[in-house]
C-alpha positions as CSV (number, residue, x, y, z in Angstrom):
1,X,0.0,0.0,0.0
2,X,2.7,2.5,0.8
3,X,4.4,2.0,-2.2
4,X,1.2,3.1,-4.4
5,X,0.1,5.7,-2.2
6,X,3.4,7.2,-3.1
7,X,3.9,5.8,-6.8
8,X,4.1,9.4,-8.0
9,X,7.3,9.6,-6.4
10,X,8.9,6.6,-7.6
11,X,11.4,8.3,-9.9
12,X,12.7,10.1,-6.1
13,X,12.3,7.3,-4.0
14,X,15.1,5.1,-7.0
15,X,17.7,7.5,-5.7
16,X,17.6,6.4,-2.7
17,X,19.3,3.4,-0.6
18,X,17.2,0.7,-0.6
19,X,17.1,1.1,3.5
20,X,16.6,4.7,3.3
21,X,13.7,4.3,0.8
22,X,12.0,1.6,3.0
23,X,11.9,3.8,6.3
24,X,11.1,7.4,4.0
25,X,8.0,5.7,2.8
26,X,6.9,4.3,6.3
27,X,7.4,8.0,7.8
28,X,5.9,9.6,5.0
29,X,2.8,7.4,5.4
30,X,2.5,8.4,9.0
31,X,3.1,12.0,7.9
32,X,0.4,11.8,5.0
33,X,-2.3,9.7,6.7
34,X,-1.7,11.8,10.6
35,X,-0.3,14.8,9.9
36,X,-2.8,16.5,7.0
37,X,-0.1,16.8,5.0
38,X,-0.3,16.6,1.3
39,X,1.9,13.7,-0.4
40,X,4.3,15.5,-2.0
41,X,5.0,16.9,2.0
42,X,5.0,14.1,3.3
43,X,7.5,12.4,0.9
44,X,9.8,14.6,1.5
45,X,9.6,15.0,5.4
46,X,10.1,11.1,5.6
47,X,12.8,11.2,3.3
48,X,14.5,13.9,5.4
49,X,13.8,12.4,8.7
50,X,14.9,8.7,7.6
51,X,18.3,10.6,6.5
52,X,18.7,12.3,9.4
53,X,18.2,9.1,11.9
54,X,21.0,7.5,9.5
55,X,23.2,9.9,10.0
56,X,22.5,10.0,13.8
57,X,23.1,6.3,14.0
58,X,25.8,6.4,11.1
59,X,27.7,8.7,13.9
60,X,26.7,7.4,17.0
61,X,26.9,3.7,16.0
C-alpha cells in the first residue's frame, strides 16, 4: 500500500538506498495519513527524517 500511495514519487524514491527508501515511505505514510499533510509533504519530510536518523546512527553507531 505504501508503495502506491506514493507511486508518484517513484522516480525520487530510486535515488535512494534501498534502506533509506523503506523507512522514507513508512514516515511519509505516517506524515500523509496523521499529519494532513499533502503527499508530496510528506514524501519529502520522511525522506528527510529517515536521513537524518542514518546519519544520527551512522555517527553514533
Amino acid at each position: 500500500m505504501k508503495e502506491d500511495l506514493f507511486k508518484d514519487y517513484q522516480e525520487r524514491l530510486n535515488v535512494l538506498d534501498e534502506n533509506i527508501r523503506a523507512v522514507a515511505l513508512k514516515y511519509a505514510t505516517d506524515f500523509y495519513l496523521n499529519k494532513n499533510c499533502s503527499k508530496e509533504e510528506a514524501i519529502e519530510r520522511g525522506i528527510v527524517k529517515a536521513e537524518m536518523e542514518k546519519r544520527n546512527l551512522d555517527r553514533n553507531g
